[in-house]
C-alpha positions, 0 to 999 in steps of 0.5 A, a space after each residue: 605613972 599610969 600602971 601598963 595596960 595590955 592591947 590585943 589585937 584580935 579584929 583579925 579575920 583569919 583567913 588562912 586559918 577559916 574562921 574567926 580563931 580568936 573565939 576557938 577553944 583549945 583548953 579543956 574548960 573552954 578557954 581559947 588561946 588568948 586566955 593563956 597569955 591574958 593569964 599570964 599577963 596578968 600574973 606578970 602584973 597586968 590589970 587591964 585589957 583592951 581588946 581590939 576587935 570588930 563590930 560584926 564580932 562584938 556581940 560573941 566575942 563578949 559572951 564567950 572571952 570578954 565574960 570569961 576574963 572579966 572575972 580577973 582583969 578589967 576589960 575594955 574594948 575598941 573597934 576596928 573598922 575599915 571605914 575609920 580612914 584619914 580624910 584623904 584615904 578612900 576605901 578601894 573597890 572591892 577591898 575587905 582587909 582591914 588596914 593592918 597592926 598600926 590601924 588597930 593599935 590607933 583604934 584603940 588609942 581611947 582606951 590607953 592613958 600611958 604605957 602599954 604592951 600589943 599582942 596578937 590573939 592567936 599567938 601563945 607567948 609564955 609567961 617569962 614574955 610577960 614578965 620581962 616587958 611588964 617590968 621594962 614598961 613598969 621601970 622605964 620612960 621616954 627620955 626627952 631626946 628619945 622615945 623608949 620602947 621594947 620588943 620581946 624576940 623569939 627565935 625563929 626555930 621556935 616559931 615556925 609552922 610545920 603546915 605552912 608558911 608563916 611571915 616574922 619580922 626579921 630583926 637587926 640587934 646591935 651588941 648592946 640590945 638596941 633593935 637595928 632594923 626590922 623586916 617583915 618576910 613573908 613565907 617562911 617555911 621550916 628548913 631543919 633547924 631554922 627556915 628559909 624562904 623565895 621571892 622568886 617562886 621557888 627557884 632560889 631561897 634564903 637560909 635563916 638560921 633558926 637561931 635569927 631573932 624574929 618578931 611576933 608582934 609582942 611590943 612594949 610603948 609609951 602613948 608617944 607612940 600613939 601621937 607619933 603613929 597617929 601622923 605617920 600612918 596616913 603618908 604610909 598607908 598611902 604608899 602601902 595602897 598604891 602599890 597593893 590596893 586590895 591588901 596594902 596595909 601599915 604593920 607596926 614594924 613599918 612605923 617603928 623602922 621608920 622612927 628607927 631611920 629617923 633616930 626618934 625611938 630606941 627600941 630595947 630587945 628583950 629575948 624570951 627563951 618560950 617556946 612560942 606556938 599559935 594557931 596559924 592554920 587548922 591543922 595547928 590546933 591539935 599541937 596547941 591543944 596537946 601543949 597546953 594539956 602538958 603545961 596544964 599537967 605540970 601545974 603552970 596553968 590551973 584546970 580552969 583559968 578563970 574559976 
């Protein structure tokens, strides 16, 4: 059995943040935020990283993370490019976003030969997260009348922003851990302990309480995955373009509930008591800085990661 691999996804532009945050230093020798969770991933047994990023961003990106990281993983890399469409999907005028989470994971579909977990780049996940779904992905396969995945949840009172609003994938667990249902809520904003959101401009809102269980994108697949998102994503993405042709795009929770609706994966909830914290937004960064100073001086993290 091929050892799992860990994808992060860090082709993203950074939009509400103003830059390519991917790149930015939080720790005090430098390192940015991906090299705490690639840290802890690969204490919880990772060997292997392949990073999705952009051309545009390749030459940088290798000098600064790529050099760093390679002193203790092996590092591979994958392109993202708003070009790389199915045959019948034409770029729309004027579009620049890129395709979404689906779209990047497939990028990297070269580079992955058996189990592998998907993070983002500018999300801090804690090490317990690693180690949970290390070991589901290490101990755990495909049945033949099932595809087997994994996804770690956060409570939502633990992942919201104080600067702004934030999307989650609101989820539906049953009584034995199974994931139901997936939604992606986009702007949430805190509401004491937990959140709520509008979909009519301000004029009603949703309570969530801070305890929902939410996605932050940390998923555990076999390579099945890769076939069965491979020949869904152009009917999806279709759809997703029709509606918004500037920003429609495929996420992952959209292929994963559609393979939940048609009973082709089960899905296995792994919850994680971390404190999840990110850089969402400029004025978030200082709290990062100030939180991996605190776990730096409790001895979870040496001075200098990769030393």
């Amino acid at each position: 059995m091929e050892k799992p691999v860990l994808v992060v996804l860090a082709a993203g532009m950074g939009s509400r943040y103003g830059g390519l945050k991917q790149m930015d230093s939080v720790g005090s020798c430098g390192q940015c935020l991906i090299d705490y969770s690639i840290y802890d991933a690969r204490r919880a047994g990772f060997e292997t990283v392949v990073f999705v990023i952009t051309r545009e961003m390749e030459a940088g990106f290798r000098e600064t993370v790529g050099a760093r990281i390679s002193r203790g993983m092996e590092v591979r890399y994958a392109f993202q490019s708003l070009a790389d469409l199915p045959e019948e999907v034409e770029v729309p005028d004027g579009r620049v976003k890129p395709w979404g989470t689906t779209h990047a994971v497939l990028a990297a579909s070269d580079c992955i030969h058996g189990p592998f977990a998907v993070i983002n780049a500018d999300d801090y996940y804690g090490p317990e997260a690693f180690r949970v779904l290390y070991d589901y992905l290490a101990h755990h396969t495909d049945r033949p009348d099932c595809f087997q995945y994994a996804m770690v949840g956060y409570r939502l009172g633990r992942t919201l922003s104080d600067n702004g609003s934030v999307t989650r994938g609101v989820c539906r667990v049953s009584e034995d851990g199974l994931l139901e249902n997936i939604v992606e809520q986009q702007d949430i904003e805190r509401d004491g302990e937990g959140g709520r959101f509008s979909t009519d401009e301000g004029q009603t809102w949703t309570h969530l309480a801070g305890d929902t269980l939410v996605s932050m994108n940390f998923w555990g697949f076999q390579r099945s995955f890769l076939e069965e998102a491979q020949h869904r994503f152009p009917l999806l993405l279709r759809r997703a373009l029709a509606q918004h042709p500037e920003k429609g795009e495929v996420q992952l929770p959209v292929i994963v509930a559609d393979m939940l609706d048609r009973g082709r994966a089960q899905v296995r909830m792994l919850s994680s008591g971390e404190q999840w914290f990110g850089v969402t937004y400029r004025e978030d960064k200082p709290l990062v800085m100030a939180a991996l100073a605190k776990k730096t001086e409790q001895g979870l993290y040496p001075e200098n990661l990769w030393a």
